[in-house]
Steps between C-alpha positions, in 0.01 A plus 500: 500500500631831432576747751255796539647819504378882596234617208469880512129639567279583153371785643502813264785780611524826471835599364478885471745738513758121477802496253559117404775388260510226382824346271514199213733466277294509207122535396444254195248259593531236816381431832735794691427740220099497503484493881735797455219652320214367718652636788596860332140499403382442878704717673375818272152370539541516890615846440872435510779589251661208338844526329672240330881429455573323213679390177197558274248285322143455354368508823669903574174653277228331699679563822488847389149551394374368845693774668848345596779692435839276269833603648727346208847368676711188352391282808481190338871495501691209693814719495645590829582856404190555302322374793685724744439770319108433444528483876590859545233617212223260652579748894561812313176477321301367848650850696393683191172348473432422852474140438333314836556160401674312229404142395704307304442222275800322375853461595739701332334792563423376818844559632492845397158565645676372805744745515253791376284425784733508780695828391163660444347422826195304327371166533590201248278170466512278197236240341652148389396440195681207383617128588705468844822360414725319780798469307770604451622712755575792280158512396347458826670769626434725131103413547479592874479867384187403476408414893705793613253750523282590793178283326559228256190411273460112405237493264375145646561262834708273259731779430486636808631185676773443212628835631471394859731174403733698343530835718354383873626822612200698307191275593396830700516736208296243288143571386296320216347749280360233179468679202160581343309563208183731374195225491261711348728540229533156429165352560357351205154673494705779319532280229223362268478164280605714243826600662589209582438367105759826416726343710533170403439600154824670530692168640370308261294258699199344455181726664356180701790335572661492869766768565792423714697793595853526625548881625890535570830536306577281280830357659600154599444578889170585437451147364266550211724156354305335790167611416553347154639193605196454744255616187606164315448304829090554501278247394195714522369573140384889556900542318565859682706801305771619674568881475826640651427870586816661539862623387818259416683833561770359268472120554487373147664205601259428754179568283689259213497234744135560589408465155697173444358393797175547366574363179610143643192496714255591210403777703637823289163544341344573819812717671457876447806761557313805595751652578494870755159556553390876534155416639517216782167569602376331157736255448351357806160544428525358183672142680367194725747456717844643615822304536802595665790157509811731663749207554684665798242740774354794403579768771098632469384448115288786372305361239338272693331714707426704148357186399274431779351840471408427196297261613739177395587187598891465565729217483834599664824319649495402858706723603616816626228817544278287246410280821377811686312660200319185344253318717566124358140329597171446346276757365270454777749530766604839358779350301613759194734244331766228551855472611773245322843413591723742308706354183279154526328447126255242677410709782407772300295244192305364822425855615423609170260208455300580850458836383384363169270267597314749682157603343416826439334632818769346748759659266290850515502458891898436512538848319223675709715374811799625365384849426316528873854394643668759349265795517527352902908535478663591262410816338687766376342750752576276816877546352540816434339554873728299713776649341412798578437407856842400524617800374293646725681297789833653417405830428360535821 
């Protein structure tokens, strides 16, 4: 059983007349980046200013026209002297912009937030957004810039207690803020039959046939080679499409392999590279079911919570935050999906098969679960609101 850790109150905050900086390295799109943005867009909506430090990115505009203010400075730099010198810009600008708390998330220029912090007299926490490594010592000691603030945020009791295994010293500072998304945004009653057509229209798939989504890089840890594997493993005849919703990000080799894959299982004619999807809400409105095979724990898993909102079943591995956010029982019971042993083609085929043996209405109740259990903890507002409560904490 995983440890439970302190969860922040939800309670709304009011962050008038607050300065809050917060520093990533760069804004393209990933899980650091859009909290970046979530949060920027809280803090101004509680009536705070929100500046960002950063190296630039898509994300800079939209940060920008919610109200948060882009403070360009080469912080994604691992250089020593670049990063001692972001140091002294990162407390310069605080004293110049009377800066009551900076929050960094990741750990180069988590050092020089560090530094910035303590010369300028204002608090630092972090969030840890990434997997806790235990070796080697090097990078133990490089990654515990990011428990060496006055709060660290683990953004689930999994990750929380990988921190507490690796740095015992910080169990105190620890507190589990799980990351959220907007559920009105995604539910599917914003999308009609005809949307949904559009959509698979555009993959390529049959309009009646059953949609199997896998939301997440396409990359060998996220084990889409898996989900194939366990595809040629069913014996039920309802002969699922498999749509993988999301960027290689450079991986030819990896998608080539897919393909051959596919081709050797007689499966290619039913695999569809989507690709980077602009409109996520969609996508999942317009599948079945969600599948997410990581072969190694996921430190939280975002689009599995996405996908519950939107009212679908999930299939994930049994591990990591996917055993906190997926309730793996029957519909009745208030299940929302199923849980298989990670990198295991037959665990997966058998899950796959429960979910599609299933009729319709059990099915329907799965996804109705799923959306309740989010809208219940995980949204995007609960978020945004504990952090602020911790910032809230430190500020005093």
């Amino acid at each position: 059983m995983t440890t439970q850790f302190p969860m922040p109150s939800s309670a709304a905050v009011d962050m008038t007349g607050k300065s809050i900086l917060q520093v990533v390295p760069e804004l393209d799109v990933g899980g650091a980046e859009i909290t970046t943005l979530e949060m920027a867009r809280a803090i101004v909506a509680s009536g705070g200013r929100a500046l960002v430090a950063t190296q630039g990115g898509a994300l800079a505009s939209d940060i920008e026209r919610a109200g948060g203010e882009i403070v360009t400075l080469p912080v994604a730099s691992k250089n020593p002297w670049v990063m001692w010198k972001n140091a002294r810009r990162l407390a310069a600008l605080m004293r110049a912009e009377n800066i009551d708390l900076i929050h960094t998330r990741s750990r180069a220029p988590g050092w020089s937030g560090l530094w910035a912090g303590k010369w300028a007299g204002v608090p630092f926490m972090t969030t840890y957004h990434s997997s806790v490594q235990a070796k080697p010592k090097a990078k133990v000691f490089y990654n515990s810039i990011l428990v060496r603030g006055r709060v660290s945020i683990a953004n689930s009791h999994y990750t929380a207690s990988q921190i507490a295994t690796v740095y015992p010293q910080v169990v105190d500072k620890l507190r589990v803020i799980p990351r959220g998304c907007d559920v009105d945004a995604l539910a599917q009653d914003n999308f009609t039959a005809a949307d949904k057509a559009a959509k698979r229209a555009q993959w390529q798939v049959p309009e009646k046939a059953f949609v199997i989504m896998c939301p997440a890089r396409v990359t060998h840890l996220k084990g889409q080679h898996v989900l194939l594997a366990a595809l040629s493993k069913l014996t039920s005849d309802t002969n699922p499409y498999l749509v993988l919703v999301g960027s290689a990000q450079g991986r030819d080799g990896y998608v080539a392999e897919l393909t051959v894959q596919a081709e050797a299982l007689g499966l290619r004619h039913r695999l569809v590279f989507a690709g980077l999807e602009s409109n996520m809400a969609a996508a999942y409105a317009a599948a079945d079911l969600a599948v997410v095979p990581t072969i190694r724990p996921e430190p939280f898993g975002r689009t599995i919570i996405e996908a519950q909102a939107a009212s679908l079943p999930v299939v994930a591995s049994d591990a990591g935050g996917f055993r906190e956010t997926v309730m793996a029982k029957p519909a009745s019971a208030g299940g929302t999906g199923w849980l298989a042993t990670p990198d295991n083609a037959e665990a997966l085929a058998q899950s796959l098969e429960a979910a599609l043996a299933l009729a319709p209405e059990p099915l329907k109740l799965m996804g109705a679960n799923g959306c309740a259990h989010v809208r219940a903890h995980y949204t995007q507002t609960a978020m945004c609101n504990r952090t602020l409560n911790v910032y809230r904490e430190l500020i005093g």
